[in-house]
N, C-alpha and C positions, 0 to 999 in steps of 0.2 A: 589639404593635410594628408601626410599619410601614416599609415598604423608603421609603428616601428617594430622591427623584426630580426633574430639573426638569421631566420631561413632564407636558403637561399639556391633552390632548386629549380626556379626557372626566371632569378634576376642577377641581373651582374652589372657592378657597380665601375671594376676595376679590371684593365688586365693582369696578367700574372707579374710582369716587369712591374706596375705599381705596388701590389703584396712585396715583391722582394725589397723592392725600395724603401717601404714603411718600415721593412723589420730590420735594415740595415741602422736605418734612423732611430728605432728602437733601441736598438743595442746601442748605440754612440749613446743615446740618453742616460744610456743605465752605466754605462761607463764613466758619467762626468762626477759624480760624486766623489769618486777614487781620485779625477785628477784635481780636481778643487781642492782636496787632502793636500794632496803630494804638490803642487804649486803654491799651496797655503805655507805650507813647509818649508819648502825654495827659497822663497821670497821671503819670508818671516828669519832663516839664518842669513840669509845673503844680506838684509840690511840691518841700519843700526836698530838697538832696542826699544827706542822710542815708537817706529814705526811696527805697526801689527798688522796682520792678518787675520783677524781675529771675525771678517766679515764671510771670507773664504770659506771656514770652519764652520761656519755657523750654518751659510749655504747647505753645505755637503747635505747634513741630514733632512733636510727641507726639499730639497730634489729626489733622493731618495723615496721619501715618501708616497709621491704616487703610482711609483713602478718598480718599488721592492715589497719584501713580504716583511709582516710581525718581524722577523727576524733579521733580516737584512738591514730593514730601518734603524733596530738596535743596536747593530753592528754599527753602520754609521755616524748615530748620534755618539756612542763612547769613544767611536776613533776619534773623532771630532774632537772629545774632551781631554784624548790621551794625547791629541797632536799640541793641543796649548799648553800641559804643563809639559810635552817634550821641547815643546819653542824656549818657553820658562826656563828650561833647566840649562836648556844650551848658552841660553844668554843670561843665566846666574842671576834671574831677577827675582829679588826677596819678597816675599809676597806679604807686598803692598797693598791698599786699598783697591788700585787699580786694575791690579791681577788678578788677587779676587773674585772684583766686578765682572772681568774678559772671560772667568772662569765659567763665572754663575753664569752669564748671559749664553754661553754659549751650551752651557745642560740644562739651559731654560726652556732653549732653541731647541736643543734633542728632543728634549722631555714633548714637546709641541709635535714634532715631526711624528713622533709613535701617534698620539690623539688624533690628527687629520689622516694619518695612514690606518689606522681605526676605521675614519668614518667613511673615508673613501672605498676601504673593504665594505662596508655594508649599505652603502650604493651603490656596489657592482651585484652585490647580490638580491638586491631588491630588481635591479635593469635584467639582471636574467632573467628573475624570475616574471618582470614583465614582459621580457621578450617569451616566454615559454607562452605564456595567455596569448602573446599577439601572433605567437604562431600558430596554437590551435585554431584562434577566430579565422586565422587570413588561409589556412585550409578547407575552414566552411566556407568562407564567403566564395574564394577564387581558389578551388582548387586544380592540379596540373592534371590539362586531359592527358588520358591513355595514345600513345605513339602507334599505336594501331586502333581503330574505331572503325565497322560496319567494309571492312578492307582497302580504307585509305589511311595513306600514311600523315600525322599531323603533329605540329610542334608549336612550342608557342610558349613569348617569351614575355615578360613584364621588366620592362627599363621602369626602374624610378630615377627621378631627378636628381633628388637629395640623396648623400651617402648613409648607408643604411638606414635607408627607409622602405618602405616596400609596396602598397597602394593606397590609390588615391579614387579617382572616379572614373578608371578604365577600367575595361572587363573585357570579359569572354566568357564563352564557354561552347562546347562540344557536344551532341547526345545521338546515340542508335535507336530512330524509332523507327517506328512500322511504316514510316512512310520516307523513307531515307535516313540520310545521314542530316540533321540538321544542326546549325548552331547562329550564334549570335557573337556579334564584336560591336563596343559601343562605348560610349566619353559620357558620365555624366556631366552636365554644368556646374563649374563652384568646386569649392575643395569643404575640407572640415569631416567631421564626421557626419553630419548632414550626406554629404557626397559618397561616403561608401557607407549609409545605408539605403541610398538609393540602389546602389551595386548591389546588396544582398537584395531587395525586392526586384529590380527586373531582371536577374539568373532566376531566383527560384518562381518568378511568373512564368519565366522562359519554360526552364525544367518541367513544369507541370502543361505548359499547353502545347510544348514541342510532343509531348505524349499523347495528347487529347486532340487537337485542332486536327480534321484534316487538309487545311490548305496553308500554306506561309501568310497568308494575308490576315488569317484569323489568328494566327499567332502572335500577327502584331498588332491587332485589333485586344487581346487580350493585355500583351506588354503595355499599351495604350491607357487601358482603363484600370492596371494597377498602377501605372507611375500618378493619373488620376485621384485615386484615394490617398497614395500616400502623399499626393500635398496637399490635400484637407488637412493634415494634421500636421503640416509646418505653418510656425510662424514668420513675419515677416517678407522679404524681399522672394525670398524661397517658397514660399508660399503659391505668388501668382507668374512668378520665372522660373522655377523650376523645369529643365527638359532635359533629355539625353538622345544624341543621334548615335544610331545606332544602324547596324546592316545584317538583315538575315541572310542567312542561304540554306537551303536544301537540295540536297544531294545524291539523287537513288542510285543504288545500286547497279553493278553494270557499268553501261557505256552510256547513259543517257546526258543530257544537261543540267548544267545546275541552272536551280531558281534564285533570284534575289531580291528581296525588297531591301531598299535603301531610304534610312528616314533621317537626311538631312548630313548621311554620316560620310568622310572621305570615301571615292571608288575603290574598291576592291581590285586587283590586277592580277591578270594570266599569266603565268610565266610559263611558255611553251617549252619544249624540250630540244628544241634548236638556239634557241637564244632568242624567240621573237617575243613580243611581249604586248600584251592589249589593255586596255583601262576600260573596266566593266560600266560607262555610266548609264545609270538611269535613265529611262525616257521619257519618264516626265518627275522632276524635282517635286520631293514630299516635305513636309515640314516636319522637324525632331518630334520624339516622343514627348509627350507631356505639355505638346500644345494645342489641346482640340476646344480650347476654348477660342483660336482664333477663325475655327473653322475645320468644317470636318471634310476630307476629302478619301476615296475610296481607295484603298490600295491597292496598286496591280504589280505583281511581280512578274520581271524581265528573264527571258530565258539566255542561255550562253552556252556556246558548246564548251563542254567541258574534254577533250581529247584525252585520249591514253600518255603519259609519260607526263601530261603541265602541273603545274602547281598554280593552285589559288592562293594569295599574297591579301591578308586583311591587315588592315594598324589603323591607330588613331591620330590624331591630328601632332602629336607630340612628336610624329615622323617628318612629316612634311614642313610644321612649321619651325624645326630645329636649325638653327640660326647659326653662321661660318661665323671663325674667328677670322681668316684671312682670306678674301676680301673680306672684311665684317659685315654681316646682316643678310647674307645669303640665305634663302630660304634653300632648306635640304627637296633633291626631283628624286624622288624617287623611280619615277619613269627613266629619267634621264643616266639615274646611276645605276639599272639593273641590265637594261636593253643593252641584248647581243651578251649576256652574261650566261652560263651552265652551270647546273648545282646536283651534285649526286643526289639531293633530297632535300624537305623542306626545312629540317635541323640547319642544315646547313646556310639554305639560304637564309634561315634568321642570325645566325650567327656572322656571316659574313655582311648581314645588312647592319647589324649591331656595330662592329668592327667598323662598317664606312662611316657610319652617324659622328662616332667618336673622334675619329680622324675630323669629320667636320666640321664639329662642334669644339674641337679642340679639348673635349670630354666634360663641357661645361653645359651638359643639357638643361634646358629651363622648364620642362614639362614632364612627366610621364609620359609613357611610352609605350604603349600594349600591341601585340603583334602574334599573329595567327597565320602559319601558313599548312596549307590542305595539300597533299599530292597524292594524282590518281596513279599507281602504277601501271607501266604497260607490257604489252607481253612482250617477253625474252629482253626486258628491260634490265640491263647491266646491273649489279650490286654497287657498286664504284665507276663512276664517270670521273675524266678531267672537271676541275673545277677549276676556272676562272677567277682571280678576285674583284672585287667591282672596283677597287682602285688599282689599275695594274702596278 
């Protein structure tokens, strides 16, 4: 599941050419009322008087309805009722039982179209106003880290699957402690709300012992034993399957390496400043959070050089397993689509990674999609580099 939302400060749904396309499509909608009139009319003098259009008329304000105002709607429903006795008059028919009938039905029809155009206004205003709540929540749970943190540069984006929706069981999160720059990127298992409340407990696990632990390994020892309690108090399947893989890093200050522990969650990758690019894996496979009941094994975090000008590239599985319309069922490489690539900054290369998914997925992604990129800058390192696209 995911919380529904209109914010939308670090997801995107659409490119700009699909926004212009909706509202082209918009506007022809709001137009067809008017020609349902004027074609009702056409066709209503053009044939004999036997023959009506009286279903045309009737349309008009019923379309209307859900993309005009109070007043717009009422405009339509009386042109509506002024187009039949102008049909009426043209064709000098005496009103008869049947005319009448054509009359009333169709300010029956008006009369309907203002009620649903009623209720439809106050189910846009109840959806705002739950989009207003779902946006407060989805600023606690996942809010957007600072573009500068501890003097690296960092961005980071949330693909959801669904259009306007906004998360589900990916995460992140960012923080300056005394012992680096550290953060965490991570996929719960399962959707529902179940799923992003496990998101709110392992960020603010995180948040509190990225402060306190001093080594990465205790901090996932701690992530560990709160995803622990909080399935004590699920029911069901979630209960004893509940996990989340997830990958930390730590990051000092300086020139030094970064540390990573990785618990179960996709490698992490370098993106050097030449175009060369590495996959950070683990050297020895951990099992996701939230599994120590099959066994408990020690964690040790992997060191990497982390050089002046690269970028670290985190995401969740919604990246890689996103699937081609043509050849169909291609799994997305991320390796294979970034390497020998140049990005002025990490902004960047998320946006341009965004941009290839879509092209590949033919913009039908079937996952979430969370994404974290880190970059060190280096000295007398340009403001603006060429940038490459990954699909040339």
């Amino acid at each position: 599941m995911a919380l529904r939302t209109g914010w939308r400060p670090q997801v995107r749904q659409r490119s700009d050419g699909g926004g212009r396309d909706g509202s082209r499509r918009l506007a022809l909608v709001r137009l067809l009322p008017v020609l349902l009139l004027v074609v009702g009319v056409v066709l209503d003098v053009a044939t004999p008087p036997d023959l009506t259009a009286a279903a045309l008329f009737a349309a008009a304000p019923l379309v209307a309805a859900p993309f005009y105002a109070p007043a717009g709607t009422a405009v339509a429903g009386a042109s509506a009722v002024g187009a039949v006795l102008l049909t009426e008059y043209l064709h000098d028919i005496p009103s008869t039982g049947e005319a009448v009938s054509e009359l009333f039905t169709v300010t029956t029809v008006g009369a309907l179209a203002l009620v649903i155009n009623r209720m439809l206004r106050r189910s846009g205003e109840r959806l705002a106003s739950a989009r207003v709540i779902a946006e407060t929540a989805q600023r606690a749970v996942l809010p957007t880290p600072a573009e500068r943190i501890g003097g690296l540069q960092v961005a980071a984006r949330y693909e959801a699957a669904q259009a306007d929706a906004f998360i589900g069981g990916d995460l992140f999160a960012v923080q300056d402690t005394p012992y680096g720059v550290r953060l965490v990127v991570g996929d719960v298992r399962g959707k529902g709300l179940e799923a992003v409340e496990a998101v709110a407990v392992v960020i603010g696990a995180f948040r509190e012992a990225a402060e306190q632990e001093a080594t990465l390994e205790a901090v996932a020892g701690r992530l560990e034993r709160a995803l622990t309690r909080e399935g004590t108090r699920r029911d069901g399947l979630d209960a004893v399957e509940g996990f989340t893989t997830a990958v930390l890093a730590e990051i000092p200050r300086g020139a030094g390496p970064v540390r990573l522990v990785n618990r179960g969650h996709p490698e992490p990758l370098l993106l050097h400043p030449d175009g060369a690019l590495d996959a950070l894996t683990p050297s020895d496979p951990a099992l996701p959070l939230g599994m120590a009941e099959l066994g408990v094994w020690p964690d040790r975090a992997d060191t990497y050089p982390f050089p002046a000008g690269s970028t670290l590239l985190f995401y969740t599985d919604g990246l890689s397993e996103a699937r081609s319309v043509e050849p169909p069922g291609v799994f997305y490489d991320p390796h294979e689509r970034l390497r020998g690539r140049i990005f002025p900054g990490p902004d960047r290369v998320l946006d341009a990674l965004i941009d290839d998914v879509r092209r590949h997925t033919g913009g039908g992604a079937s996952d979430d999609m969370a994404l974290l990129a880190v970059g060190r800058p280096g000295a007398r390192q340009p403001e603006r580099r060429r940038t490459m696209p990954v699909v040339p």
